[in-house]
Every structure is written in structure tokens, then in C-alpha cells.
C-alpha positions as CSV (number, residue, x, y, z in Angstrom):
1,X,179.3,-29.2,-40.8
2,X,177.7,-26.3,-43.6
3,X,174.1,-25.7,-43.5
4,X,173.7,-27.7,-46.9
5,X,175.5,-30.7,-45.4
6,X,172.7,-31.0,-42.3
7,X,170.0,-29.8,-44.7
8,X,171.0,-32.9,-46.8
9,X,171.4,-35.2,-43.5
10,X,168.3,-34.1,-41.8
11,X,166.3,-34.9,-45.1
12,X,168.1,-38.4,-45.0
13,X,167.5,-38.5,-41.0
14,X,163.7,-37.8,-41.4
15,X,163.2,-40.0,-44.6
16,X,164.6,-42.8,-43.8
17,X,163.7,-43.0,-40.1
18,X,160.2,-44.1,-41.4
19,X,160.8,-46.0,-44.4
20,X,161.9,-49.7,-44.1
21,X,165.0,-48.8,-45.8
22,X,167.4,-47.8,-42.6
23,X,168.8,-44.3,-41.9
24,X,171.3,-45.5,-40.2
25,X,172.2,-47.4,-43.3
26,X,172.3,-44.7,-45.2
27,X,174.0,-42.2,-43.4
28,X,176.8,-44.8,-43.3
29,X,176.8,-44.6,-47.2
30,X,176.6,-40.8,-47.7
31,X,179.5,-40.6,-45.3
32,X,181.4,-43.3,-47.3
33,X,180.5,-41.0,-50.3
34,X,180.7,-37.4,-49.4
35,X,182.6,-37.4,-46.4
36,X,180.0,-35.9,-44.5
37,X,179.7,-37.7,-41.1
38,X,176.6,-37.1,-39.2
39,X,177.0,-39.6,-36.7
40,X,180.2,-38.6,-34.8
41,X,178.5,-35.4,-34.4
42,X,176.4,-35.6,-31.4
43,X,174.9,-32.1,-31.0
44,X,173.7,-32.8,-34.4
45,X,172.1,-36.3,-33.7
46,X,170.4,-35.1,-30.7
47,X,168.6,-32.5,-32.6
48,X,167.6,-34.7,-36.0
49,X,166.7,-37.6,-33.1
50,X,164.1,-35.2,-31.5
51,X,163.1,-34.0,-34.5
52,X,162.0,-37.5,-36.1
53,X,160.0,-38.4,-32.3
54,X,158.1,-34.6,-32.8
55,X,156.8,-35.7,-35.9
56,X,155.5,-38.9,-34.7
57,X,153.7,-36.7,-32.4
58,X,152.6,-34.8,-34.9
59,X,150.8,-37.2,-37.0
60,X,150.1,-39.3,-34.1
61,X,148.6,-36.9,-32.3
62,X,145.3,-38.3,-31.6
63,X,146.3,-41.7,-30.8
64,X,148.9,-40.6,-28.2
65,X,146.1,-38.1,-26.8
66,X,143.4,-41.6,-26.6
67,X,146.4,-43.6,-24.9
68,X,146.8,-40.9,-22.5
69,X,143.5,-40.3,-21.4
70,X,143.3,-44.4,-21.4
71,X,145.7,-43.9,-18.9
72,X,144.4,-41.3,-16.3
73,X,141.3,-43.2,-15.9
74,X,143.1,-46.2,-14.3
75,X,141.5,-48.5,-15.6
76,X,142.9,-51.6,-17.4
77,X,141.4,-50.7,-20.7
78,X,141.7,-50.5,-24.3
79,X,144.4,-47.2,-24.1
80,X,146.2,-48.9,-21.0
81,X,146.7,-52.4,-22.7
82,X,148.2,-50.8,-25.5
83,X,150.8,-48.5,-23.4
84,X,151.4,-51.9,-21.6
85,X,152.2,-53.1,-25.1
86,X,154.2,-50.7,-25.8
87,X,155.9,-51.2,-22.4
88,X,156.8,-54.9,-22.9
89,X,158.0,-53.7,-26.9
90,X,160.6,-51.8,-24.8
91,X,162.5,-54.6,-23.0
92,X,164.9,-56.1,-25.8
93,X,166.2,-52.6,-26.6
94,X,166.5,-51.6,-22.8
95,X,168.9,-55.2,-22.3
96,X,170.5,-54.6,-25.7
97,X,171.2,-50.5,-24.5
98,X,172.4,-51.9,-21.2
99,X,174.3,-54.9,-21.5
100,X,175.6,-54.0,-25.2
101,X,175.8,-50.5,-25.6
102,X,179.6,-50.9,-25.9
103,X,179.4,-53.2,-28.8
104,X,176.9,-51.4,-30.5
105,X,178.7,-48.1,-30.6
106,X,181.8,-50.1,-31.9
107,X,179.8,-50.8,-34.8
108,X,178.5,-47.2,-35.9
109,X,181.8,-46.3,-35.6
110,X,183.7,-46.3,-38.8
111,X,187.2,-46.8,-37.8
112,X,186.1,-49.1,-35.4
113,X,183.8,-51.2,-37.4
114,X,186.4,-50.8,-40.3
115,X,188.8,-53.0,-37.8
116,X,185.9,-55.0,-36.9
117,X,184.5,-56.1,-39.9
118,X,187.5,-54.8,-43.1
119,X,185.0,-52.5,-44.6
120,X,182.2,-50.6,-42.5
121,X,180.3,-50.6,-45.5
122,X,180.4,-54.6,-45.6
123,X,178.1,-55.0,-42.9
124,X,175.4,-52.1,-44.0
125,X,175.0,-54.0,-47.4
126,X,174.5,-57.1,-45.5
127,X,172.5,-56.0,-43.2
128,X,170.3,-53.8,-46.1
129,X,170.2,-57.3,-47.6
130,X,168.6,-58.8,-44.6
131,X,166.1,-56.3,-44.6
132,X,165.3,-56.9,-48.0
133,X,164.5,-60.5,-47.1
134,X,162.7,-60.1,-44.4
135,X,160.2,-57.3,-46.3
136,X,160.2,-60.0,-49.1
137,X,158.8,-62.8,-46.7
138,X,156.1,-60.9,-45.3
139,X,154.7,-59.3,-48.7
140,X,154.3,-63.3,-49.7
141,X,153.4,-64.3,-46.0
142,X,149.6,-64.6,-46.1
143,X,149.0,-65.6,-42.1
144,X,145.5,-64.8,-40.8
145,X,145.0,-61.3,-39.5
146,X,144.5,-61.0,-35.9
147,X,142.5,-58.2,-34.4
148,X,144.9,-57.0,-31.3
149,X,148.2,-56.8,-30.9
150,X,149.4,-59.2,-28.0
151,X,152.0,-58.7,-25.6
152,X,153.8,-61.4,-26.5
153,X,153.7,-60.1,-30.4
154,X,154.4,-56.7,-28.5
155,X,157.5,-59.0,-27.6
156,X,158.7,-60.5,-30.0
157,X,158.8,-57.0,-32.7
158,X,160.4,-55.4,-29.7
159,X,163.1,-58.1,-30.5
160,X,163.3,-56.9,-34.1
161,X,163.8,-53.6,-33.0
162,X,166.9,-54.4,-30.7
163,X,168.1,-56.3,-33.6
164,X,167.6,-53.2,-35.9
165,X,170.4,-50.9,-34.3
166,X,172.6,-52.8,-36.7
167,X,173.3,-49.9,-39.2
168,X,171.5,-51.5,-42.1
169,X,169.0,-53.4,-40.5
170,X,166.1,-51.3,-40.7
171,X,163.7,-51.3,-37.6
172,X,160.4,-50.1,-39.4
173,X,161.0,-52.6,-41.9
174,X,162.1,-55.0,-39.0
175,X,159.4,-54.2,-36.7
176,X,156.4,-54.0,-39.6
177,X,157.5,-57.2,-41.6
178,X,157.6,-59.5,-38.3
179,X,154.3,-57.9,-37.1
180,X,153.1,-59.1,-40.9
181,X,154.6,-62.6,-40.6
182,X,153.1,-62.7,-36.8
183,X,149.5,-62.2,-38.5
184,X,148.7,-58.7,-37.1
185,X,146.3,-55.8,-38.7
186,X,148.5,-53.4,-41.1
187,X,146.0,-51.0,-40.4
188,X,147.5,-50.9,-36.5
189,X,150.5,-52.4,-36.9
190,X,152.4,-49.1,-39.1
191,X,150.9,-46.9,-36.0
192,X,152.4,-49.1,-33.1
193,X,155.7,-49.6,-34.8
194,X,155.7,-45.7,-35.0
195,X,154.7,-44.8,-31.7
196,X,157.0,-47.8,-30.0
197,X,160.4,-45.8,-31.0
198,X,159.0,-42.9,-29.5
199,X,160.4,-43.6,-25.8
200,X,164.0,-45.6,-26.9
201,X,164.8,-42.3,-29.0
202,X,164.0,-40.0,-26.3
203,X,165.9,-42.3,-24.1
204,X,168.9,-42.5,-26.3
205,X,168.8,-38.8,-26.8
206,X,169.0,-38.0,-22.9
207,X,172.1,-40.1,-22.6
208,X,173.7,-38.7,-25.5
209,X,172.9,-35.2,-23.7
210,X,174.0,-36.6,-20.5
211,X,177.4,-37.1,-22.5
212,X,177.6,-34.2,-23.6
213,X,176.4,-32.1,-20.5
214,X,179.0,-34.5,-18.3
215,X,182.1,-33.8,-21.3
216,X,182.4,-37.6,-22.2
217,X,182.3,-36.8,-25.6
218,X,184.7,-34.4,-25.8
219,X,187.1,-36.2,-23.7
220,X,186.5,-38.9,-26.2
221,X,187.4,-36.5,-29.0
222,X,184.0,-36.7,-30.6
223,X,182.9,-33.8,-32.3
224,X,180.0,-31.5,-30.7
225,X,180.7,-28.0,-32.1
226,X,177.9,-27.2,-34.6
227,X,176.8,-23.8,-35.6
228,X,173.0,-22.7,-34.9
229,X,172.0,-22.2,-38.1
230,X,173.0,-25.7,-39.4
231,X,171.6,-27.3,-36.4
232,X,168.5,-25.3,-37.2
233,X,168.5,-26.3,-40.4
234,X,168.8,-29.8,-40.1
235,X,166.3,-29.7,-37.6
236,X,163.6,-28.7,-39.3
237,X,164.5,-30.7,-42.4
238,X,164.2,-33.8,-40.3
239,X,160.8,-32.8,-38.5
240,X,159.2,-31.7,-42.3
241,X,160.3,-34.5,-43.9
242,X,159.8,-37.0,-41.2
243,X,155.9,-35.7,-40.7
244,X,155.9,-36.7,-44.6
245,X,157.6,-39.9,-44.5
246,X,155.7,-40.9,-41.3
247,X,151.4,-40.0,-43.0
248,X,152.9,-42.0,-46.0
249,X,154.2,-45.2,-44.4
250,X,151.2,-45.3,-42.7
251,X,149.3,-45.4,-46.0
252,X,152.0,-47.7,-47.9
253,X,151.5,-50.6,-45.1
254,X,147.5,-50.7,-45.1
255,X,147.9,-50.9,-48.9
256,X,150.8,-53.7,-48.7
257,X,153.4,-52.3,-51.5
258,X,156.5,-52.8,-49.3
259,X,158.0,-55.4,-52.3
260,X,159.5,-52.3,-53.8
261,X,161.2,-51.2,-50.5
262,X,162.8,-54.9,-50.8
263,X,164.1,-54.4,-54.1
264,X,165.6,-51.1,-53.0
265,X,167.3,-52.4,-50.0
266,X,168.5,-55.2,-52.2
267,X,169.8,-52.9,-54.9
268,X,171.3,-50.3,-52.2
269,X,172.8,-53.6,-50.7
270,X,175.1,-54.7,-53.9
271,X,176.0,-51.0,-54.1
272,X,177.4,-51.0,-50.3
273,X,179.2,-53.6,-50.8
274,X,180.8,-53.6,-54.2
275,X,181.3,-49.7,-53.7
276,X,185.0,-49.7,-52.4
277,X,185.7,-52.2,-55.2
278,X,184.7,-49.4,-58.0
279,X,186.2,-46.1,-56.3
């Protein structure tokens, strides 16, 4: 990988990681179309992974620092009920990483997924197709606006976010639009879905390291050379962009314009799939 092929997938990495549009979606489709293959490369995902959770952080800051200092005074409290929230968001995608880590992998994989499905592509225009219903149904869904975020609303978006590592399925769409349909505040739910991701990422990154520390990846013939200057590059790209992407999701949610996002997923969708027909 060139430095101008992670410039262009860490700009895709830190894009899309926010929008409701999917990155892994997308990375699937520049692959299909330049050959590039950011995935396999897990030196690479590492770094654009950490790179999307620092800007989180960055934009975040204040809210992580409240929920923090919620914490250390042991009370149960505003900043502790919403780390508990963000606890019980965790548990789909903690079974799904246990029990069907396997089967999930399968999928990202293009020659696997290729066997799986006849065209990896197939099932990232479906998937993108999904999403663009399920952004459609809560722009129309008018449910009355609830103040808090339960646990078990805490639940049941942690439920779209397991479902959202299908590469297509996009999990800030999938998380926002249920929290719309589920009646909650856009004004907190774009910052919960956010800060929710923050620990399965960091998560996923440590066992991807733990991989490649142990040599599982290179006894599995994945690739994990990378020079330093593209890694830094794409770093960087991921972390500048994402802060961007991240400060203006936030404002597209409390203004509720995600329609367009749906007609973009549903465009991008046709594409996916009639795109091995036309080259």
C-alpha cells in the first residue's frame, strides 16, 4: 500500500465511520474498483480504527470528561446511568464478537464472501439498501420524544449495532434511525451512538493486535507489512476527517436531514450490485 492509497482509505475510513452510509461498505466498493484492499491489511486497520475512536474523543471531550467524573463519585447518578447505558449497549456486539466472530470475518472477506454469497458486492448493495430503509422509516416516523435514554432502548440500538458489522449495514445509521423510531432526543441520541462504538473499537483493535503480536495473521497469510509513512498518512487522514465527519453528524441529526443519506445509500446500493454486470 502507497501513501496515496491510505491517504484515500483513511479519508474513506474517517468519513464514513460517522456518516450513516457504512465504511465498511465502502471500502468493499473501492476495493472492487481500484484494487486497493484496506481490510486484509491489519497494521493498517489498527491504525485508521484508533484513529476514528481519537476523534470521538476529541469532539467528545467534555462529555466523556462529565461521565468520568460521574463515575469517581460513586454515586448512582446522571454520568453513571449513562456509562451503565452504554454498558448494557455493549452486550449484543460482545455475543455477536464471541459466538460469531468466525462468521463475520467470513463475510469481510472477499474470496470468502465471494463463495458465500456469488458476488461480495451482492450483499453490500443489499445491505446499503437496508440501511436506506431503515433511515427512510425514521425520517417519516414521528414517535414522541422521550427525555432519557433507557437501558432497555440502550438495548435494543446495541442490537442494531451487532447487526451493523454486516459490511453495508451501517451502524450510525443503524444505531441513530432505531433510536429515532424508539422515540429518543436527537439532540442526545447522535452523541450516545458516537460515544457507544468507542469501547467495541478499542476492543476489536486489541485483538486484531493481539493477532498480530501472537503471528496469527501472518500464519494466516494476511498481509501486515505497511510502510511508516503510509501508515502515518492514513492515520492522520482518518483522525482529521473523522473529527469533521463526527461535529457534523452531530449537527445533521438535531436538524433531522438524514433522507438524503437514504437516497445515497439507495443509489450506492443499485451501483454495488449492478456493478459486475457493467465492467
Amino acid at each position: 500500500m502507497d501513501w496515496f492509497q491510505a491517504l484515500i482509505l483513511g479519508i474513506v475510513q474517517g468519513l464514513t465511520e460517522y456518516l450513516p452510509v457504512s465504511s465498511s461498505g465502502h471500502l468493499t466498493i473501492g476495493s472492487a474498483l481500484f484494487g486497493v484492499d484496506g481490510e486484509s491489511n491489519l497494521t493498517f486497520n489498527i491504525a485508521v480504527h484508533i484513529a476514528t475512536v481519537l476523534s470521538t474523543c476529541c469532539i467528545l471531550w467534555k462529555e466523556i470528561v462529565w461521565i468520568f467524573k460521574d463515575l469517581f463519585k460513586f454515586k448512582w447518578n446522571e454520568g453513571t446511568k449513562y456509562a451503565f447505558n452504554i454498558l448494557v449497549s455493549m452486550i449484543p456486539i460482545g455475543i455477536v464478537g464471541i459466538l460469531l466472530k468466525d462468521k463475520v470475518e467470513a463475510i469481510f472477506n472477499p474470496e470468502t464472501s465471494a463463495n458465500i454469497f456469488g458476488n461480495s458486492l451482492f450483499i453490500v448493495g443489499c445491505c446499503l439498501m437496508l440501511t436506506a430503509l431503515l433511515l427512510t422509516f425514521s425520517y417519516y416516523a414521528k414517535p414522541r420524544q422521550k427525555e432519557r435514554i433507557s437501558p432497555w432502548h440502550a438495548f435494543v440500538i446495541g442490537i442494531a449495532q451487532a447487526c451493523a458489522v454486516l459490511p453495508g449495514l451501517s451502524r450510525s445509521g443503524s444505531t441513530i434511525a432505531t433510536g429515532l423510531i424508539l422515540g429518543n432526543k436527537k439532540e442526545r441520541l447522535a452523541q450516545f451512538s458516537f460515544l457507544m462504538v468507542i469501547p467495541p473499537i478499542l476492543g476489536e483493535a486489541l485483538l486484531d493486535f493481539k493477532d498480530l503480536v501472537g503471528g496469527e495473521a501472518a500464519a494466516e497469510g494476511v498481509e501486515t507489512a505497511i510502510g511508516t509513512f503510509p501508515l502515518i498518512v492514513g492515520f492522520l487522514a482518518a483522525f482529521i476527517v473523522g473529527c469533521l465527519a463526527c461535529k457534523w453528524m452531530i449537527n445533521i441529526v438535531k436538524k433531522g436531514k438524514l433522507i438524503w443519506f437514504a437516497i445515497y445509500c439507495a443509489v450506492v446500493s443499485i451501483l454495488a450490485i449492478t456493478l459486475p454486470y457493467i465492467f
